[in-house]
C-alpha positions, 0 to 999 in steps of 0.5 A: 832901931834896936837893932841899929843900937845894938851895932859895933858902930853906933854912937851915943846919938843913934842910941839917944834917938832910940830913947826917944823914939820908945818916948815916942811909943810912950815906952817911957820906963823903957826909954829911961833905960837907954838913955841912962846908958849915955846920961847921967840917971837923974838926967835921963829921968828929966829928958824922958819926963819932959818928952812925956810932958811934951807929948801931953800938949796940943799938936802944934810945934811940939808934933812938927819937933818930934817928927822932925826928931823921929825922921832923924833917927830913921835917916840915922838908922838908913846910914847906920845900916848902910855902913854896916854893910860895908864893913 
């Protein structure tokens, strides 16, 4: 996911998904660093605080959300790197 942050063509979606998906990891101190890349640094702060806050309640909506979100980001990366090798 990194390595698909890092690419001359990824956006800023790609990169906020990489914020989420080191929330994810509980990497938070990480994930405010890139998203304060694409935010504004009080906002990065509350995305990545209210992630945090969602990660701390049951399974249930919350867990169908994130994967949801997390199969995003991988389908994000898959076309990311197969335009990668186009170019």
């Amino acid at each position: 996911m990194r390595q698909a942050a890092s690419l001359p063509g990824a956006d800023s979606r790609v990169r906020q998904n990489l914020a989420l998906v080191l929330g994810i990891q509980g990497k938070y101190d990480e994930a405010i660093q890139v998203a304060q890349a694409e935010l504004d640094p009080q906002q990065a702060k509350a995305n990545i605080a209210y992630l945090q806050a969602m990660m701390q309640k049951p399974p249930g909506l919350t867990t169908i959300f994130l994967t949801s979100k997390t199969r995003q980001a991988g389908d994000d990366l898959t076309r990311l790197t197969r335009f990668e090798r186009t170019i």
